[in-house]
C-alpha positions in Angstrom: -128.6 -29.3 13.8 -130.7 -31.0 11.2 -131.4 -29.4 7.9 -134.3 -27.1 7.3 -138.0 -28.2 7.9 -139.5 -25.6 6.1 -137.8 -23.4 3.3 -139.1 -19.8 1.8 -141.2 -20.0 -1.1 -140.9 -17.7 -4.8 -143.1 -14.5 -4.3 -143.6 -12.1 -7.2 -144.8 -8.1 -5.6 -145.4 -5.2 -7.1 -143.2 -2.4 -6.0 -144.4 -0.4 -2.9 -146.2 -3.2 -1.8 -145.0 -5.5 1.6 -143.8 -9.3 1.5 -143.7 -11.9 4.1 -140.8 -14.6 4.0 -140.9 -17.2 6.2 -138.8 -20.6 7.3 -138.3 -23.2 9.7 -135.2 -24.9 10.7 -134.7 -28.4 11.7 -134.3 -30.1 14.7 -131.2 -28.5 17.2 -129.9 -27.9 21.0 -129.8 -25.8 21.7 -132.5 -24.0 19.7 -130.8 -22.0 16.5 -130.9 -18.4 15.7 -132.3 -17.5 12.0 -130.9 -14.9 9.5 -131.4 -13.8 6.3 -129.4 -13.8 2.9 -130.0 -11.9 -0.6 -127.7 -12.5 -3.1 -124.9 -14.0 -0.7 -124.9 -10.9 1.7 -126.6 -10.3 5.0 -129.8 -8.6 4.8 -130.1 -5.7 7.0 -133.6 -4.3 5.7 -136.8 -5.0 7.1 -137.4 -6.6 10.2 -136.8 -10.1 11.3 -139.0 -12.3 13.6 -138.3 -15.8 15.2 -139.8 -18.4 17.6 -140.2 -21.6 18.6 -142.0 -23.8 16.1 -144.5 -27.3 17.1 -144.9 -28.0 20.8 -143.6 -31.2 22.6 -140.3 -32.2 22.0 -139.9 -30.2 19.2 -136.8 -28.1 19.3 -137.4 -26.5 15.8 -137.2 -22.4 15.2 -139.3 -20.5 12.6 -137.8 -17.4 11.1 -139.7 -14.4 9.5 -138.0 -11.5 7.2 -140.7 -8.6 6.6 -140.1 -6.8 3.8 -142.9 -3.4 3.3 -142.4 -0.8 0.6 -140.4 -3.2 -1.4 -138.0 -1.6 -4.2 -136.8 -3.0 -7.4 -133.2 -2.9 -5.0 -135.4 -5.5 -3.1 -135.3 -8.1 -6.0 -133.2 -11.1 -5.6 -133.0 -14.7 -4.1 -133.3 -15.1 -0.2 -132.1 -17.6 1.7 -132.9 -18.3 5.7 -129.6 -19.5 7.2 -129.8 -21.6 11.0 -127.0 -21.2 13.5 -126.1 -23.5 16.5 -124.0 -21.1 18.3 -122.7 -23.6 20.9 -121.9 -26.2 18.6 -120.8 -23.2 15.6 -122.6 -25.1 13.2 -125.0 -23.5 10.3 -127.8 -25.1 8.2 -129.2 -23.1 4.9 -132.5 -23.5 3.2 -133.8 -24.0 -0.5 -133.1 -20.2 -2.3 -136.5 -18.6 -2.6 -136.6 -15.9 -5.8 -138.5 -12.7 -5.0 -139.4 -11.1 -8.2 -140.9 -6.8 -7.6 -142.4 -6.0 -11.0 -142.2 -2.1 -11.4 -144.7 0.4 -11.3 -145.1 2.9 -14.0 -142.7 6.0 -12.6 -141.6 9.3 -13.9 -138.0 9.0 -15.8 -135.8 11.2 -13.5 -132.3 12.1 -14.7 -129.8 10.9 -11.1 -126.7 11.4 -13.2 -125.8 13.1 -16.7 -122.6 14.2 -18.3 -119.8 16.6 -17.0 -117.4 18.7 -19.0 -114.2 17.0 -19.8 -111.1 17.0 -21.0 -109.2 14.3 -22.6 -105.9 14.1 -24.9 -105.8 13.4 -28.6 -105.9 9.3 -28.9 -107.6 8.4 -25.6 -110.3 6.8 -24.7 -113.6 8.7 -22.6 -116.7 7.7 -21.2 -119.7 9.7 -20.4 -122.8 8.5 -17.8 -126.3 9.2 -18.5 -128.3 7.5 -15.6 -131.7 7.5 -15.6 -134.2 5.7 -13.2 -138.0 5.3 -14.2 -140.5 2.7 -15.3 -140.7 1.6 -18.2 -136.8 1.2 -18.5 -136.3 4.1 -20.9 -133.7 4.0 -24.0 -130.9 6.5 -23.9 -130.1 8.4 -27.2 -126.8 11.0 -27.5 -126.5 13.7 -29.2 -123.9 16.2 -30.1 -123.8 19.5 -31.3 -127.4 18.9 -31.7 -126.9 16.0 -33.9 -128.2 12.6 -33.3 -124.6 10.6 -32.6 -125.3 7.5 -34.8 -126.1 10.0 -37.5 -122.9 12.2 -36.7 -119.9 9.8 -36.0 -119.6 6.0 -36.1 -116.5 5.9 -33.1 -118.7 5.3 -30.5 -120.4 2.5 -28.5 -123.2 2.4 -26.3 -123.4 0.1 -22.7 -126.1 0.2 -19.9 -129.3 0.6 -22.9 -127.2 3.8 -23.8 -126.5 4.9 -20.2 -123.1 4.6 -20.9 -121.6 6.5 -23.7 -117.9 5.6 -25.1 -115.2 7.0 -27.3 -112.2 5.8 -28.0 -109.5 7.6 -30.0 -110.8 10.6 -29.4 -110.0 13.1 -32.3 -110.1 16.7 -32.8 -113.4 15.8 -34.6 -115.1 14.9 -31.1 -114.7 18.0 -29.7 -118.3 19.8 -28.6 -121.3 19.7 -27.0 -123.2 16.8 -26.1 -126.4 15.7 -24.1 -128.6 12.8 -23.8 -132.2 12.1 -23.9 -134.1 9.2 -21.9 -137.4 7.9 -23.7 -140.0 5.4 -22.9 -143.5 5.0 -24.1 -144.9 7.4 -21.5 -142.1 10.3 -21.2 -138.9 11.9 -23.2 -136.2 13.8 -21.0 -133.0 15.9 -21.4 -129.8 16.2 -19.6 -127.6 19.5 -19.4 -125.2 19.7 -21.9 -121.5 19.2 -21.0 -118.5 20.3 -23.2 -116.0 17.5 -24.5 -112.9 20.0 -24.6 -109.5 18.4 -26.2 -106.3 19.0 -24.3 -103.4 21.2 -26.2 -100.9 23.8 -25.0 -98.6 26.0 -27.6 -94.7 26.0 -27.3 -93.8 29.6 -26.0 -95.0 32.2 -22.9 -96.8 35.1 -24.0 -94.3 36.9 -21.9 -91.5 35.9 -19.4 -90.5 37.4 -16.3 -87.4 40.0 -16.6 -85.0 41.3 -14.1 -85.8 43.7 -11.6 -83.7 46.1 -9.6 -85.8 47.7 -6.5 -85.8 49.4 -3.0 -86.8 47.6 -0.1 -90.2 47.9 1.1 -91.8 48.5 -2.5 -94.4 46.2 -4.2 -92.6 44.4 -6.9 -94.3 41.9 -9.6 -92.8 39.5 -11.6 -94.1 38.8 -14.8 -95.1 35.1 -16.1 -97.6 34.9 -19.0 -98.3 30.8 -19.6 -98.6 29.7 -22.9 -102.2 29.7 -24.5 -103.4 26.5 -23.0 -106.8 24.3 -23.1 -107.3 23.9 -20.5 -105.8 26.6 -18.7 -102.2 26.1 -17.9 -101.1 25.8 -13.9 -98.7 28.5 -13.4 -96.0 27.5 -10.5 -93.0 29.6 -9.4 -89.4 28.5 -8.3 -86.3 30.6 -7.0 -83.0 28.9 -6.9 -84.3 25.8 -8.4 -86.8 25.1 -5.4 -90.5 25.4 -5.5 -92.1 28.5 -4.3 -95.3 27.7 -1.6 -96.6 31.5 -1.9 -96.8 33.0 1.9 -97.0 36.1 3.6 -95.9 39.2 1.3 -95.6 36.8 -1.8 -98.5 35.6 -3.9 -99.1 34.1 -7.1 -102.0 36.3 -9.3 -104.1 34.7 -11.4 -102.8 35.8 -14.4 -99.9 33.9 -13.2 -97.4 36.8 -12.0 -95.6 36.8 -8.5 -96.4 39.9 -6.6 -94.2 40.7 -4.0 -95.9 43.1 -1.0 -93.0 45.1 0.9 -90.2 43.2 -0.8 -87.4 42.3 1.8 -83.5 41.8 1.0 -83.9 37.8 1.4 -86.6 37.8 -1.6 -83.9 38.8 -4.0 -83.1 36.0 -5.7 -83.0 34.0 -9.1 -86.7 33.3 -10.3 -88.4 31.6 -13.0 -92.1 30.6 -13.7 -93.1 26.9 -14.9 -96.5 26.1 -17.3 -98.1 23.2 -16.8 -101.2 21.0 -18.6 -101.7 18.1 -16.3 -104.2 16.8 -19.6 -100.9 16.6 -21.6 -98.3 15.7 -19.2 -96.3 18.8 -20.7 -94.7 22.1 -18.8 -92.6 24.3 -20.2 -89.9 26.5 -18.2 -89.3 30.3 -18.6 -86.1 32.5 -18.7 -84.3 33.3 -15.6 -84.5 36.4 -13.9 -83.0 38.1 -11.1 -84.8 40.0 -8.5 -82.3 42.8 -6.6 -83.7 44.4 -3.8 -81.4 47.3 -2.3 -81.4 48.3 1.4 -80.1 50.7 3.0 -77.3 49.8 5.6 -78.5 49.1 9.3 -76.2 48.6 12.1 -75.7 46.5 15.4 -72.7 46.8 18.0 -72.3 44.3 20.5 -71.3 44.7 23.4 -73.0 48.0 23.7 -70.9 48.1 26.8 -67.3 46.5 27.6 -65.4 46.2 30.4 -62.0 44.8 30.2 -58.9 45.0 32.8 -56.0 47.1 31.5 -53.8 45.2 29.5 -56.3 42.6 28.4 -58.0 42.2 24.5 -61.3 44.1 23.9 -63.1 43.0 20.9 -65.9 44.5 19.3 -68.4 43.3 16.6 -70.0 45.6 14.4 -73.0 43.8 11.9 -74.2 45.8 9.2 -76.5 44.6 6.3 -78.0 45.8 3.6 -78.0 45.6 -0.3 -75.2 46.6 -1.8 -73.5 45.0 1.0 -72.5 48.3 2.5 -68.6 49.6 3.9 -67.6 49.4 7.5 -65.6 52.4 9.1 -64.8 52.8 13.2 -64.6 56.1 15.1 -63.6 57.1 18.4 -65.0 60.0 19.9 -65.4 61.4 16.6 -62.2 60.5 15.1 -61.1 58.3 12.3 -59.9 54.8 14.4 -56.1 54.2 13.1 -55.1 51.1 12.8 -51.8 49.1 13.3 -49.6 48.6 16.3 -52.0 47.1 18.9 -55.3 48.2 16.9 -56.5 45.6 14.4 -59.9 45.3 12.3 -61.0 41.7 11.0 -63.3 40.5 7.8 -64.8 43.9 5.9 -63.6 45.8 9.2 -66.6 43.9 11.0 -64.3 43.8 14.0 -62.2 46.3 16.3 -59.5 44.3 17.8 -57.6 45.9 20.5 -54.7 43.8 21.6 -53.9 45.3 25.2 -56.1 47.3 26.1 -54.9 50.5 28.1 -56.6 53.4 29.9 -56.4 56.4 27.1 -58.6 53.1 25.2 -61.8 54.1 27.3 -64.1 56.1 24.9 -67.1 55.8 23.0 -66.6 53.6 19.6 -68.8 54.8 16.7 -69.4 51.7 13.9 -70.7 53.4 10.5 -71.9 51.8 7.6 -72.4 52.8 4.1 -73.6 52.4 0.3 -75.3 53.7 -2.3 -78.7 54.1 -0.5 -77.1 56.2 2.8 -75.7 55.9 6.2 -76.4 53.9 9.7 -74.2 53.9 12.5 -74.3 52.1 16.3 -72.2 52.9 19.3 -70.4 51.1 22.1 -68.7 52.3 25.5 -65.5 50.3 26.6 -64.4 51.3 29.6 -60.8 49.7 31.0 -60.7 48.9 34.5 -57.3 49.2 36.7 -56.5 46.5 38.8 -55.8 48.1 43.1 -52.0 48.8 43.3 -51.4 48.8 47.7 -49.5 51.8 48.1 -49.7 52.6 51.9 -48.4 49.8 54.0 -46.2 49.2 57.0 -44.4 46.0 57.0 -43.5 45.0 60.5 -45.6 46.9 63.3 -44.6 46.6 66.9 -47.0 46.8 69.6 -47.7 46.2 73.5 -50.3 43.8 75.4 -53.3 45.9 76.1 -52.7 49.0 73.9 -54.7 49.2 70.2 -52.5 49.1 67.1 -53.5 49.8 63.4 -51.9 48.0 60.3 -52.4 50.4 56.9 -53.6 49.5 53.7 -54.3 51.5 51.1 -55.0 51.2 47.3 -55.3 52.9 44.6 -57.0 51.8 41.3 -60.8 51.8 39.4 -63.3 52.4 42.7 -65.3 50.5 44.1 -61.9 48.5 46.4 -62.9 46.1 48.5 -60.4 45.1 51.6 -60.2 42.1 53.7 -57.5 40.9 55.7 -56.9 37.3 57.0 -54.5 35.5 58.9 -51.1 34.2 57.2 -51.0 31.2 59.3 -54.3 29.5 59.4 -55.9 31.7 56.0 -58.8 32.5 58.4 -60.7 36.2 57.6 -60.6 38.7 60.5 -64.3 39.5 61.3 -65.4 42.1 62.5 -65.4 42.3 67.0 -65.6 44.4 69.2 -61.7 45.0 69.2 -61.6 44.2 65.7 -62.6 46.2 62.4 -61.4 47.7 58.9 -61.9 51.2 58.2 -63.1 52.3 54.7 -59.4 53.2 53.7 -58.3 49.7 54.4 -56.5 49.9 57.7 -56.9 46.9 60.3 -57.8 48.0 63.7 -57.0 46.1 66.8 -57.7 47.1 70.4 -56.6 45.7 73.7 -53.5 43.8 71.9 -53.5 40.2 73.4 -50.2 37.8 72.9 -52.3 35.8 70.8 -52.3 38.3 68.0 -48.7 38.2 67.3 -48.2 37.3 63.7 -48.5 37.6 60.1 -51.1 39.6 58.8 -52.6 39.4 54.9 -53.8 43.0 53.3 -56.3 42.0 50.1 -57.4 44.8 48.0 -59.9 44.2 45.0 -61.9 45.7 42.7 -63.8 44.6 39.1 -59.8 44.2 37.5 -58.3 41.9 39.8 -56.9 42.4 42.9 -53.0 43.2 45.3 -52.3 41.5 48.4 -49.4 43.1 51.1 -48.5 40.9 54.2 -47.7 43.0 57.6 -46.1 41.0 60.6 -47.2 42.1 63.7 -44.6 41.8 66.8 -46.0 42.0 70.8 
């Protein structure tokens, strides 16, 4: 890739109007691609033409950026840059300097001053753009007053675009604007309010202790310090940061409402004041927020079934604010305790240690304090394992005739009976010549050799269960 042939020339335009730039590169294979520069970075304005330049042999390229509707953003120095992509080499041309000379335009105000707030020693800056032709001057004023006739800490940047102060003082506080002037046109910005930063010492008032009843609206007063600007009010309880949500908000004035308070808002509150300007909060007194509740009970199990003999437990939750006093009945009655009768942490629990049948009843947990009653029941029933009490031993029969083996329990009904054989553990099923009557009692009909043997009588129910073995002679 040789260098460039033909390089852009200087052009001076007047703004709005279009410009042709135009170069040729040097020899290369294969033939390079143009592209355009201003100020060191790819231009992607305007369009960009390219071809094949001379005829013959010649293996040159010509490159064309149009520019139309040029801008003064347009001004700058171009350069037409050749690249061999296969052999990833690049060529550039001479720098060509396109001058745009403005056109008289309107002044028009694209940026002016904001309020503020600084701290007592800093330094600020305030913008005053302004785009237009002639480039206008840029005056500031405050309170009214021209600033170089007002105060001499100041400095200008930009033609007066760019307004700073440095150790600001209590003496820069106010109101200023700015005013853009050239020889055709004079305009104003908006004025914008330089406000120093201070915040006094002590709340205007600090939130108190409160004693309520659950479900009332509750605020929490926090009165910030007089501030400039405003102080940030935030809220903690127990030393972490409230994020106000569902019944809880902050007001503006900087109280906490509570809507419905609940027992688990009571707490330990206080309210911080904050000026981000100055870096400074300030932290109020303590308070405590009770919330009382009246008790509310739950029993589980709501129903319990244990064998005789065994431990019954029951569990009896109560809350509410006072924490409220436990007491068990039983069927109306006071529950004793002592001997096998037992109740754990703030009588939460009914402990029976062996449980019997005069046990079964209806248990009655009640809670109490100063705001009322509340009370949950529980059945526990005790269930008595099968005792066999009608049973035969040894039964003697004959080959062909039937025979019937008893069984009979007593106990807590539903029983259940099944009968198997000693020797092999198999169950009896139910045949033709075999079945179990609902009292328990084996039947067998047309006694074979085969049945001779030791019988097993199994009676169960939901408390455990009683075996009897029979033997059975032929």
């Amino acid at each position: 890739l040789e260098d460039f042939f033909f390089s852009p020339e200087d052009q001076t335009v007047k703004e709005g109007e279009s410009v042709f730039l135009q170069c040729v590169s040097g020899e290369s294979s294969p033939a390079a691609n143009i592209s355009w520069l201003k100020d060191g970075r790819i231009v992607t304005r305007g369009r960009q033409f390219q071809g094949e330049y001379g005829g013959g042999q010649q293996k040159k390229t010509s490159g064309t950026l149009h520019l139309f509707n040029v801008t003064l953003q347009d001004d700058g120095i171009y350069v037409c840059v050749a690249q061999n992509s296969l052999l990833n080499i690049s060529r550039r041309s001479k720098p060509a300097k396109l001058t745009v000379e403005g056109v008289p335009l309107h002044l028009k105000l694209v940026q002016g001053p904001d309020n503020i707030t600084v701290t007592m020693g800093t330094e600020v800056s305030m913008q005053c753009t302004v785009r237009g032709f002639p480039v206008p001057m840029v005056n500031w004023f405050k309170d009214g007053c021209l600033l170089s006739s007002c105060s001499a800490t100041f400095s200008l940047l930009n033609n007066g675009q760019l307004l700073i102060l440095r150790n600001v003082t209590k003496q820069d506080e106010g109101w200023y604007h700015c005013e853009a002037s050239n020889q055709e046109e004079t305009i104003k910005s908006q004025s914008a309010f330089l406000l120093l930063a201070d915040m006094h010492w002590s709340f205007v008032q600090q939130p108190s202790s409160l004693t309520v009843r659950r479900g009332e609206n509750v605020t929490l007063t926090c009165r910030p310090p007089h501030s400039r600007p405003e102080a940030d009010v935030s809220w903690f309880k127990g030393n972490q940061l409230l994020s106000p949500a569902g019944n809880m908000t902050v007001l503006p004035s900087g109280d906490l409402f509570f809507h419905s308070v609940q027992v688990h808002d009571g707490g330990i509150y206080f309210c911080r004041a904050s000026n981000s300007h100055l870096q400074r909060f300030l932290t109020s007194r303590r308070a405590t927020l009770t919330v009382l509740a009246p008790p509310l009970v739950k029993l589980w199990p709501t129903v319990l079934m244990v064998p005789v003999g065994a431990p019954a437990v029951l569990e009896c939750e109560a809350s509410g604010h006072p924490l409220p006093s436990i007491s068990w009945m039983k069927r109306g009655h006071s529950k004793q305790t002592g001997g096998k009768v037992a109740l754990g942490q703030r009588n939460a629990t009914l402990y029976i240690q062996s449980a019997r049948i005069y046990d079964e009843a209806v248990y009655v947990c009640e809670a109490s304090n100063v705001l009322g009653r509340s009370h949950s029941t529980a059945l526990l029933r005790v269930a008595v394992s099968p005792i066999i009490v009608t049973f035969v031993s040894r039964v003697s029969s004959t080959i062909g005739s039937s025979v019937v083996l008893p069984c009979r329990a007593v106990g807590v009904q539903p029983i259940t009976y099944s009968w198997t054989r000693a020797e092999t553990r198999s169950p009896i099923s139910r045949t033709e010549t075999r079945h179990v009557d609902e009292s328990g009692a084996l039947h067998i009909s047309r006694v074979q050799h085969s049945d001779t043997g030791e019988f097993v009588c199994t009676a169960e129910n939901r408390a455990g269960r009683h075996q009897r073995h029979a033997v059975l002679v032929v």
